[in-house]
C-alpha positions in Angstrom: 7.4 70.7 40.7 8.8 70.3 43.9 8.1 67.3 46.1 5.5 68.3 48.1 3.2 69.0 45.5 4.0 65.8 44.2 3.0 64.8 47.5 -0.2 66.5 47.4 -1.4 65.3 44.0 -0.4 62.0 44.9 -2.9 62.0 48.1 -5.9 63.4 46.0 -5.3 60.9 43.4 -5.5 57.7 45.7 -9.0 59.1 47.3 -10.6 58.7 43.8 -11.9 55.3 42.9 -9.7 53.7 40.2 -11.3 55.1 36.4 -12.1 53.8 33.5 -10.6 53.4 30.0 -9.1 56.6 27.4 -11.9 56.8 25.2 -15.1 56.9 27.8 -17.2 60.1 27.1 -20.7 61.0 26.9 -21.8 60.8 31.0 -21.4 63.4 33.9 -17.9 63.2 34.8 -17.0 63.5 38.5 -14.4 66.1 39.6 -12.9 66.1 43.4 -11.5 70.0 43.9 -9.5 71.4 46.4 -9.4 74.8 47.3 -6.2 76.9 46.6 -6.2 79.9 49.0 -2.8 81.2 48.4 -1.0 82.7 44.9 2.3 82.5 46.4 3.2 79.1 48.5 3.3 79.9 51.9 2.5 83.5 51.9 -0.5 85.7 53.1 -0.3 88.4 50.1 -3.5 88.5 48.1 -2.7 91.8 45.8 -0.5 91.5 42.9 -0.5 95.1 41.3 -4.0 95.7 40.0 -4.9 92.1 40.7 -6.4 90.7 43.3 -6.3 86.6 44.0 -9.7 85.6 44.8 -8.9 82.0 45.0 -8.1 78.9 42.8 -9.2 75.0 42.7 -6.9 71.9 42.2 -9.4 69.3 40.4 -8.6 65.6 39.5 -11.4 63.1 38.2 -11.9 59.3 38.0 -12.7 59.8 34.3 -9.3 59.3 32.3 -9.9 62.6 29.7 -10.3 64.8 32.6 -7.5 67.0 31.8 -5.1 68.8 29.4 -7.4 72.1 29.6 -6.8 74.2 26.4 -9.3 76.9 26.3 -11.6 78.5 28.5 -14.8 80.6 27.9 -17.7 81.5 30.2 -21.2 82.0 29.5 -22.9 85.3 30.2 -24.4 84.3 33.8 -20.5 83.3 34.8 -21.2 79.9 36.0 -21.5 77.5 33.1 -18.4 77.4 31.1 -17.1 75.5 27.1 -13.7 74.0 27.4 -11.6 72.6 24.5 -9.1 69.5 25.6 -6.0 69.6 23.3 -7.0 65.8 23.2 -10.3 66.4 21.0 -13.0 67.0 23.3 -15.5 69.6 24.4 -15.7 69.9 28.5 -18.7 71.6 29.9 -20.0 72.4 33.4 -20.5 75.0 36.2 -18.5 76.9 38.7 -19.5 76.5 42.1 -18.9 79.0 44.7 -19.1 79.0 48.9 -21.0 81.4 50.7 -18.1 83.4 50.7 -18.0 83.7 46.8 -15.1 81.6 46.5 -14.4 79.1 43.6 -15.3 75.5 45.8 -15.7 73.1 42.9 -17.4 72.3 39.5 -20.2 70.7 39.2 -22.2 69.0 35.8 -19.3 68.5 34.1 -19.3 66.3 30.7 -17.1 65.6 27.8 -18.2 64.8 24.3 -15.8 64.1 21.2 -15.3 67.1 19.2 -15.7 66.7 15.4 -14.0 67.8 11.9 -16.2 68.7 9.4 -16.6 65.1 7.8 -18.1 64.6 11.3 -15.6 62.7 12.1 -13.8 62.6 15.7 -9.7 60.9 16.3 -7.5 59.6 19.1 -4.9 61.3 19.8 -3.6 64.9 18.4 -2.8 65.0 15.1 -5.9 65.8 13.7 -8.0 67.8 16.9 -5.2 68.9 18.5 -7.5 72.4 19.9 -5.6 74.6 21.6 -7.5 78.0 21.4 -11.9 78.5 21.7 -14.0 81.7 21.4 -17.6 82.4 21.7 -19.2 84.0 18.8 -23.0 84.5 19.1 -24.8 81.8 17.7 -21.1 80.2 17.1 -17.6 78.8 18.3 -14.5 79.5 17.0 -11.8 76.6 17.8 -8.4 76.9 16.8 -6.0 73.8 16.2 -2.6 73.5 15.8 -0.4 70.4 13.9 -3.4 70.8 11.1 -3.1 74.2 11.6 -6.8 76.3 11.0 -10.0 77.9 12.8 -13.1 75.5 12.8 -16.5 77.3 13.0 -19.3 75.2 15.6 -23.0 76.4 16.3 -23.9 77.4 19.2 -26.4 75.8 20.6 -25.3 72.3 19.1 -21.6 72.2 19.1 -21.0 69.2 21.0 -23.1 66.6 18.3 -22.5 68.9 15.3 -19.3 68.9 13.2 -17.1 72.1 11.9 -19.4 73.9 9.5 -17.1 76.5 8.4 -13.2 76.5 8.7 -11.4 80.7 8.4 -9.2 81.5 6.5 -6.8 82.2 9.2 -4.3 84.7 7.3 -0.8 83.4 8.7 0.8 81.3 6.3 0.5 77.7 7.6 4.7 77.5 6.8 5.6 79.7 8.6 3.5 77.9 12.2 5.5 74.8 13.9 3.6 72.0 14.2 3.1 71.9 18.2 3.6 75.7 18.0 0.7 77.0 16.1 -2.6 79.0 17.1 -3.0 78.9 20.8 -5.5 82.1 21.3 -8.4 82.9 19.3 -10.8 85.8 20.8 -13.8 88.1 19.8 -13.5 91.9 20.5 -15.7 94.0 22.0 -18.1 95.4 19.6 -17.8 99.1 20.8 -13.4 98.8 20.3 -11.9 99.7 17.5 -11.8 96.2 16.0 -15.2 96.3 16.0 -16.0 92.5 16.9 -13.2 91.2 15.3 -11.9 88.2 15.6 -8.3 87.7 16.7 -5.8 84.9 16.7 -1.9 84.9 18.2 0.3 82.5 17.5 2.2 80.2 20.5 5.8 80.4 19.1 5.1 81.1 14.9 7.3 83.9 14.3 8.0 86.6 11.8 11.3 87.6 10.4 12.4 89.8 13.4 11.6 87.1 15.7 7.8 88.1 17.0 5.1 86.2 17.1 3.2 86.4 14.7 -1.3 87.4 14.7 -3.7 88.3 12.9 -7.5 90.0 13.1 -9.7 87.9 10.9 -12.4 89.9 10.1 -13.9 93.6 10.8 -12.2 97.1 9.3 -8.8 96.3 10.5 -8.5 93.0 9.3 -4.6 92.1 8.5 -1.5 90.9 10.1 0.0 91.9 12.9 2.9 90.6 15.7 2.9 90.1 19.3 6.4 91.2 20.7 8.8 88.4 21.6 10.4 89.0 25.7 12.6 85.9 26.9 11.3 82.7 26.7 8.0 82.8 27.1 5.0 80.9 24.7 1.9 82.5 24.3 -1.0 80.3 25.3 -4.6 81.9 25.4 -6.1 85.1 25.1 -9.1 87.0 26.1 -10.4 90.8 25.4 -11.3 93.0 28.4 -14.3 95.2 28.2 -12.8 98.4 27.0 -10.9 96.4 24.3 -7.9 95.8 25.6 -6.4 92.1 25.3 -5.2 90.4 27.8 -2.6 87.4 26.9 -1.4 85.0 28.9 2.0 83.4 28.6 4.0 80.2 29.9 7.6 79.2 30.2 9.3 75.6 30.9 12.5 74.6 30.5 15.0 73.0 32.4 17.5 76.5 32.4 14.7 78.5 34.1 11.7 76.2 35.5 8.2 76.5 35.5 6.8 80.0 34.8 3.8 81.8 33.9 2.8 85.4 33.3 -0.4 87.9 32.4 0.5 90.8 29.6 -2.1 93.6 28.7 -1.9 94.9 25.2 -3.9 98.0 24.7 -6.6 97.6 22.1 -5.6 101.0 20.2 -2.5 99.3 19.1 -3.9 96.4 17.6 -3.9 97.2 13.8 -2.4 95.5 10.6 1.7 95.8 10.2 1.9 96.8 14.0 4.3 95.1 16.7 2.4 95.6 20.0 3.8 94.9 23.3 2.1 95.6 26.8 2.1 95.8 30.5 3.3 92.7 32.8 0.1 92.2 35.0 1.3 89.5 37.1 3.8 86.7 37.0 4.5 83.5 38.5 7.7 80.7 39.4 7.8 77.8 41.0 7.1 80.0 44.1 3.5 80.6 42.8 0.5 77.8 42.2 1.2 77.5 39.0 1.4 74.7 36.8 1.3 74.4 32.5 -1.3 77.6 32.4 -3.2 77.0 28.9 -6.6 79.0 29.3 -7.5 82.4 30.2 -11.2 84.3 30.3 -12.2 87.8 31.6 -15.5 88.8 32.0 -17.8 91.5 34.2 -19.2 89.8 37.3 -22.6 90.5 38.9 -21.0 93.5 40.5 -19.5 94.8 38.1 -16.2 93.9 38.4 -13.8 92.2 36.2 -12.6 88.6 37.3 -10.2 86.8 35.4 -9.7 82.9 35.4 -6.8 80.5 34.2 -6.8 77.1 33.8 -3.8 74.7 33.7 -3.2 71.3 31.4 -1.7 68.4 33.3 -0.9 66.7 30.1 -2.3 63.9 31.3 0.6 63.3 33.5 0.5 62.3 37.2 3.4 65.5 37.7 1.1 68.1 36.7 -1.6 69.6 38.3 -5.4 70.6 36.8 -5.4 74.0 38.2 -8.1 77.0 38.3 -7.4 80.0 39.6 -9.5 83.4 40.1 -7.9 87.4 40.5 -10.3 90.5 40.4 -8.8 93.2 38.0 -9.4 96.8 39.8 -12.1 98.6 38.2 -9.8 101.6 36.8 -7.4 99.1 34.8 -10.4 96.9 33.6 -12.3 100.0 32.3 -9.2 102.3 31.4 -6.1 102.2 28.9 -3.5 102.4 30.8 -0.8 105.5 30.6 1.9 103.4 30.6 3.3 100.4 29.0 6.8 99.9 31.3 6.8 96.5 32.7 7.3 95.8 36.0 
């Protein structure tokens, strides 16, 4: 974080009247956002392989659990969108766009407790520590890590209803970290070969070559799987494309190599039980890029048919980090097609 963004935050921060206290929920929660233009800081370029960079918001709010953004999932009319805080609550609201199309802010935004399924909701981690979300039909899949499983909500209803269903989620919990446990949980296509299945990948559990390890819940390839290990990078959300392909993003932090983020495609055919799969390096970013902790990740098919991808950051609560959203266009070949090569860049 260098000290200019520091800078930056700083000045948003101080033009939002002073909030209120750490367990307020229920009301609309006010968001300020300001509009990210570029990927890379200081620099014009808007095409990043078969991505585009359509824009991005920074977003702060008076409400103290504004923040620490898990998950990410949009509706079908690409505006209103569920959120899971790794806190324990449910965020909901709309996208907002200027005449241009551009993200410009968000707009009935509200957080509600989430609940276990003694319908009861906890401070702190330990017990809703939800790190991965999925839209189901007429349910949502959440996945926590520290009490490691996949809680089942309806949908309509989620945000007053507790878990009415947990999955068995097919990884044994021993072999998950606490703090390292199932950060992506996504539904496939019904027309790919996993047939609506659902999916999770673990952050940093790994089997005994050192992978990370996943696993497709349900549908006729149900069984475990692994997710390549390259460098040090943690998986952190996950989100199927339209012709079945899963898209994964990934994060890095450490004091040896900074701040880092990157998008992996894995191609949908290789996603069976027993297999290793490994994929394509969309796009990656450095302290060069805005980038912050990235956490979430959606794809879905815009009014026009193409394929728009959003990420979200968590700030962790902390006045370093930023709340980011950011928007690319996948071209219409790569969205649609396998690709014939898996050779990163």
């Amino acid at each position: 974080m260098t000290v200019k963004r520091l800078c930056r935050a700083a000045s948003i921060a101080v033009s939002i009247v002073a909030g209120s206290s750490s367990s307020w929920a229920g009301d609309d929660v006010p968001v300020i956002s300001r509009k990210i233009s570029d990927f890379r800081i200081g620099s014009s370029e808007m095409q990043f392989g078969s991505l585009e960079f359509l824009g991005g918001l920074e977003m702060v709010s008076s409400r103290a659990l504004f923040g620490s953004l898990s998950s990410i999932r949009f509706r079908p009319d690409q505006k209103h969108f569920v959120v899971v805080l790794d806190t324990g609550q449910w965020l909901t609201g709309s996208i907002e766009r200027d005449v241009k199309g551009r993200l410009s802010g968000l707009s009935d935004v509200e957080i509600a407790p989430m609940k276990n399924s003694a319908g009861r909701s906890f401070e702190g981690k330990g017990h809703m520590d939800a790190e991965g979300l999925a839209l189901d039909g007429d349910r949502i899949l959440v996945s926590f890590e520290q009490d490691h499983r996949v809680d089942v909500y309806p949908d309509p209803g989620f945000a007053g209803s507790g878990a009415i269903a947990t999955l068995p989620i097919l990884i044994p919990r021993k072999m998950l970290d606490d703090n390292r446990g199932i950060e992506t949980i996504a539904v496939a296509p019904a027309s790919s070969p996993l047939r609506g299945g659902v999916v999770v990948v673990s952050e940093r559990g790994l089997d005994s070559d050192g992978n990370r390890l996943a696993a497709i819940l349900s549908g006729p390839l149900k069984g475990r799987f692994s997710v390549e290990r390259d460098g040090s990078f943690d998986i952190t959300d996950g989100a199927f494309l339209p012709n079945g392909d899963l898209l994964l993003l990934e994060r890095r932090f450490n004091m040896a190599e900074g701040i880092g983020m990157r998008l992996r495609r894995i191609k949908g055919a290789d996603i069976r039980p027993d297999a290793v799969v490994d994929g394509e390096l969309l796009l990656e970013g450095n302290f060069n890029s805005q980038i912050d902790n990235m956490e979430g990740l959606d794809a879905f098919q815009a009014a026009d048919g193409t394929t728009h991808i959003i990420l979200v950051s968590d700030d962790n609560h902390s006045i370093l980090q930023r709340n980011l959203m950011l928007e690319f266009r996948l071209s219409e070949e790569a969205a649609w097609s396998a690709p014939n090569s898996r050779k990163r860049n």
